[in-house]
N, C-alpha and C positions, 0 to 999 in steps of 0.2 A: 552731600547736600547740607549737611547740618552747619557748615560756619557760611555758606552764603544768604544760607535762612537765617540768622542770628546775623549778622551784620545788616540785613533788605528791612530787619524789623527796629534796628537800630537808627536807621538813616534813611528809612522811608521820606520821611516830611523832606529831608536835604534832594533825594532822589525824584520826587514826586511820581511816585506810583499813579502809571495811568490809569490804574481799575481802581482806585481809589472811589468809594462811593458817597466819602462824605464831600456833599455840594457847597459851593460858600455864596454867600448874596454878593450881588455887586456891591462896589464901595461905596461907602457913606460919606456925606460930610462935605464932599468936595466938587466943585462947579468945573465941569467940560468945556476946556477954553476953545479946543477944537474938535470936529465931527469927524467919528475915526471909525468906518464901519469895513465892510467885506466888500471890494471891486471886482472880483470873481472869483467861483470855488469849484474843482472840475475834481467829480468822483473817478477814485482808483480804485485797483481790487486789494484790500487790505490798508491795515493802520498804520499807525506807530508805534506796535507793541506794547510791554507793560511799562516800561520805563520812559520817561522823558528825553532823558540825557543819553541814552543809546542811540535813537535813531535821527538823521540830519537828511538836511535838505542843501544841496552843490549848485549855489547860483554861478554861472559862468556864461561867457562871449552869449546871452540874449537867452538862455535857456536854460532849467531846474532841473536835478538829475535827485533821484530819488529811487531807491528799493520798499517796498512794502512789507506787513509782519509776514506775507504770503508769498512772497519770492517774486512782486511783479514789480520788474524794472520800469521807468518812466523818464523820457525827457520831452517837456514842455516849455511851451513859447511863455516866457516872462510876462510879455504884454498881456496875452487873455487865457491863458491855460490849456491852448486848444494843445491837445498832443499831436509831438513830432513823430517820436519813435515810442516801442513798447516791447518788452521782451515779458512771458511768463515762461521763469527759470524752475520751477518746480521745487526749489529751495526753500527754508525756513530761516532766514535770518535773522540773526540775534544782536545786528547791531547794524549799522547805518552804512550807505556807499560812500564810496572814495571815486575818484575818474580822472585818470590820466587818457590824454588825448581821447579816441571811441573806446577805450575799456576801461570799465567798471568793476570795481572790486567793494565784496561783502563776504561777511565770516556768517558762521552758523553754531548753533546751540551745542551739535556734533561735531565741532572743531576744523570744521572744511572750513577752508578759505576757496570762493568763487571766482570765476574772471568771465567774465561774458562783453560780448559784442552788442548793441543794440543795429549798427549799419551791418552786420552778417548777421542777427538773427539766432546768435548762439552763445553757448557756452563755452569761452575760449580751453577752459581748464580748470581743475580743480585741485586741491593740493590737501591731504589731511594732516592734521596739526596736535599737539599733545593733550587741549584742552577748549573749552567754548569760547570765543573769540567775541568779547563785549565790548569792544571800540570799533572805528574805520581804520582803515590802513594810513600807514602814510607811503607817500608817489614820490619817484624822479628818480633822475638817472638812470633809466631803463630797470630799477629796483623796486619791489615793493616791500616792507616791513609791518609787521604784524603782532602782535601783543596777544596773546593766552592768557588765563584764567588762576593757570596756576603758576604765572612769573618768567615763563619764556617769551623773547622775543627774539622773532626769524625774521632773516633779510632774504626775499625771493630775487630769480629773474621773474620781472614783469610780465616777457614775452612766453615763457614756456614754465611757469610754477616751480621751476628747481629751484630747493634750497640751496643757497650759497655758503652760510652760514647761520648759524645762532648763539643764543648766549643766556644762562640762566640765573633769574635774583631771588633767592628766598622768600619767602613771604610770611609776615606775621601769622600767629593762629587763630587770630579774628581779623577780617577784614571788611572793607567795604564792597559790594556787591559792583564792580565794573573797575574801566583801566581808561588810562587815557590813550590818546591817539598819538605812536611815534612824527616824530619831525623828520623828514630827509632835508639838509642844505648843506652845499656848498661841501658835498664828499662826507659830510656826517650824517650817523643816526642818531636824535634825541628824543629819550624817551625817559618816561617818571613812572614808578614802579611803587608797589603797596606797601614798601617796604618805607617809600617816602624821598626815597632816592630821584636826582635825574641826571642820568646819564649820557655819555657821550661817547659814540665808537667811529672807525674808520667804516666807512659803505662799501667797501672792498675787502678787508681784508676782517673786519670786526673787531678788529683792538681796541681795546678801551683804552681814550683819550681823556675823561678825568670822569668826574661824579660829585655832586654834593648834595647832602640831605637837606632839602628843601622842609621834610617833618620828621622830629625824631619824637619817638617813643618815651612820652614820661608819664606817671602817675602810676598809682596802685592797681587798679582795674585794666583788663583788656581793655575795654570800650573807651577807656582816655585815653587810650597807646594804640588809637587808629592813627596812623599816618597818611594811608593814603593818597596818591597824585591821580585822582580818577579824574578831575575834570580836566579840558582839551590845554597843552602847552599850547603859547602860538609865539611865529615868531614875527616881529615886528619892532623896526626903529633897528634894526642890527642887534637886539636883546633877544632871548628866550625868557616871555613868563611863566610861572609855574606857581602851582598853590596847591598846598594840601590839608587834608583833615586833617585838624588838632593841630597844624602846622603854619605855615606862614606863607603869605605873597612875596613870593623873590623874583627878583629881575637880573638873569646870569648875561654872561657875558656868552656867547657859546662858543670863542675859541678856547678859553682858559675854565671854563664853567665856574668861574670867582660869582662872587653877589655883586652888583653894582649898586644896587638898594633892595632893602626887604623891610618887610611889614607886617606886624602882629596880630595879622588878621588870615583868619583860618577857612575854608569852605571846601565842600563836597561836589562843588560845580565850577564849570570852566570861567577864565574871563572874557573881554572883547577890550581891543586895541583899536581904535582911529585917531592917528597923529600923533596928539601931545595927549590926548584922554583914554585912561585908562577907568574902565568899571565893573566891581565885582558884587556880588551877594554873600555875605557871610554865613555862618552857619545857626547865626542868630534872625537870618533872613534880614539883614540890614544890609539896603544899599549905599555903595559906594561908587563916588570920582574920581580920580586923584591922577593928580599929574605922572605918566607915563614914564619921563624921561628921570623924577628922581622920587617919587611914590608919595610925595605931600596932598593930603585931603583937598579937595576940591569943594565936593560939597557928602550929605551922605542924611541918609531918608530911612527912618525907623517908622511910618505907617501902616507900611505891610508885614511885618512880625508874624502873624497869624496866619498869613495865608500861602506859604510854602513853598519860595519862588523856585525856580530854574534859572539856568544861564541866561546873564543880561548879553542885549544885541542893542548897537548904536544904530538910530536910524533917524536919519536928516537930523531934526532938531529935538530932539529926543535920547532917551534909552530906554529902552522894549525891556519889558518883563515878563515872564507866565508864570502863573498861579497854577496850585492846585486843581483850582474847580475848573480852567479854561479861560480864565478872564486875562487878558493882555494887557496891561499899563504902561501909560507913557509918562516918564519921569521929563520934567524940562534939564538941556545939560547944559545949564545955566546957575540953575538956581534949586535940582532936584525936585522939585515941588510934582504932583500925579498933576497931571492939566488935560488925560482922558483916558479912556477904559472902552473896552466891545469886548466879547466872548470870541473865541476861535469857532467855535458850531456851537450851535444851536441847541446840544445837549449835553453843555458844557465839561467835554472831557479836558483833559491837559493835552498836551501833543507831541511832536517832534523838539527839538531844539529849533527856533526860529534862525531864518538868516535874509537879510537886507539887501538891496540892489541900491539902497538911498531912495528909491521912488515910490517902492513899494514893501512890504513887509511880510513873507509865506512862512505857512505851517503847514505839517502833515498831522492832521488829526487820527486821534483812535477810532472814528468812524467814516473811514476813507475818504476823507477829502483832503484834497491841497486848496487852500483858502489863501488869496493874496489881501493883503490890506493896506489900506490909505488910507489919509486925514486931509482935510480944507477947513 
């Protein structure tokens, strides 16, 4: 426990500890162009855990799929929250779901990877794994892939938990407390590793088809020679992004894993892709825009410094922020400028990683709600 204690106490503020108890005021200084509050919030049994960045919310075809810190699966109607289906799995999850077609997959603190049904009502299978599993899986191809704690990454069958293969990457002697979530496409598995690495194997057979250190390892200190790829790749425009601590924003190619453009801007948290706009948070909490297709600044917003954001989400005419304390910002992606702010609840914790349908905006709080929001 002692290097994941020493890294959680390192990159707290990057991570945003959700038991965090110091509160922050709402912003100052600046006038709400628009009115941005909560359009419905429907209590589940359990949070978002301690971390931000570990647990997500799966919008898809009209409905929100979700695991709570208590093992209670959820999929809810988009429009008003009312629940569809509900499973309580008896699990303790340590990081957020994934769902390919009705099955859902979550890992645990104790290195079980889960597969459960919510249309049968059950737990399709369980699989135990070498280490606690701090991402979601990544889906397809009748495969699922998996990332542990201490640098292995397993490709399962979907349908029945047997390992297919796996493949192990060293890991520095300090690290960041979490991992990102593998890619499946197009017959590959990509995945970015603590070591700063991302890699690229065949989904069948596991051969690795190239690698490049997206962070490498300099300075005097451990703690300058985190590299870390914890926050989420995605892939988008036919690219794989990736970024790591103390490393860089790269945008690979993912048959060749060459860089197509990279950027000397470092962070502890994932980005978001919509089209030509790309947005990230530095590890200075400095937001960023920047053209997607070849990484040039767009626009970029040093305000919120202080208040220790999370993964940015693009939404309508906006890009979504979370703080610390639970307060939401909306950046214009125009001109960066904050033009409104609401609390996620009412007792201002941090929450899930938010994610966007365009219409509306959900979180899962540490005090069991999923809260949709809007602006007029």
């Amino acid at each position: 426990m002692w290097k994941p204690m020493i890294a959680a106490a390192v990159v707290s503020a990057a991570l945003l500890q959700g038991c965090s108890t110091r509160l922050l005021p709402p912003p100052s200084g600046v006038d709400q162009e628009v009115y941005f509050d909560a359009n419905w919030r429907t209590k589940v049994n359990g949070g978002a855990g301690e971390q931000t960045e570990t647990f997500n919310i799966v919008a898809q075809d009209g409905t929100l799929a979700l695991v709570t810190s208590r093992g209670a699966l959820y999929e809810l109607a988009q429009a008003n929250g009312q629940q569809v289906k509900h499973l309580e799995t008896g699990y303790r999850p340590s990081a957020g779901v994934s769902r390919d077609g009705d099955t859902f997959f979550f890992g645990t603190f104790d290195g079980e990877l889960v597969a459960a049904s919510l249309a049968e009502q059950k737990v399709l299978w369980t699989q135990s794994l070498t280490s606690e599993i701090l991402s979601e899986t990544g889906n397809g191809e009748g495969r699922v892939a998996v990332q542990t704690g201490d640098g292995w990454l397993t490709v399962m069958d979907a349908a029945t938990g047997k390992t297919l293969w796996r493949d192990k990457e060293d890991i520095p002697a300090l690290t960041v407390r979490g991992t990102s979530a593998p890619i499946i496409e197009s017959g590959k598995v990509i995945a970015g590793f603590a070591s700063g690495k991302v890699k690229a194997y065949n989904l069948r057979t596991g051969d690795q088809i190239w690698e490049y250190s997206v962070g490498k390892p300099e300075g005097r200190y451990e703690i300058e020679r985190l590299t870390d790829i914890s926050g989420r790749l995605v892939f988008e425009n036919g690219l794989i992004y990736s970024v790591a601590y103390n490393g860089t924003l790269t945008a690979l190619a993912p048959q060749t894993g060459r860089p197509v453009w990279q950027r000397n801007i470092s962070s502890a948290v994932g980005v978001d892709v919509k089209g030509n706009e790309l947005t990230i948070i530095d590890q200075d909490n400095v937001v960023y825009a920047l053209n997607a297709r070849n990484g040039s600044t767009l626009w970029q917003n040093d305000s919120l410094k202080e208040r220790d954001l999370a993964s940015p989400v693009f939404y309508k005419e906006y890009v979504a922020v979370l703080d610390r304390g639970g307060w939401i910002h909306l950046l214009n992606r125009t001109t960066g400028e904050v033009e409104a702010w609401t609390l996620a609840d009412s007792k201002r914790p941090a929450g899930s990683r938010m994610v966007s349908n365009d219409e509306q905006l959900f979180i899962l709080t540490p005090t069991a709600n999923v809260t949709a929001l809007h602006y007029w």
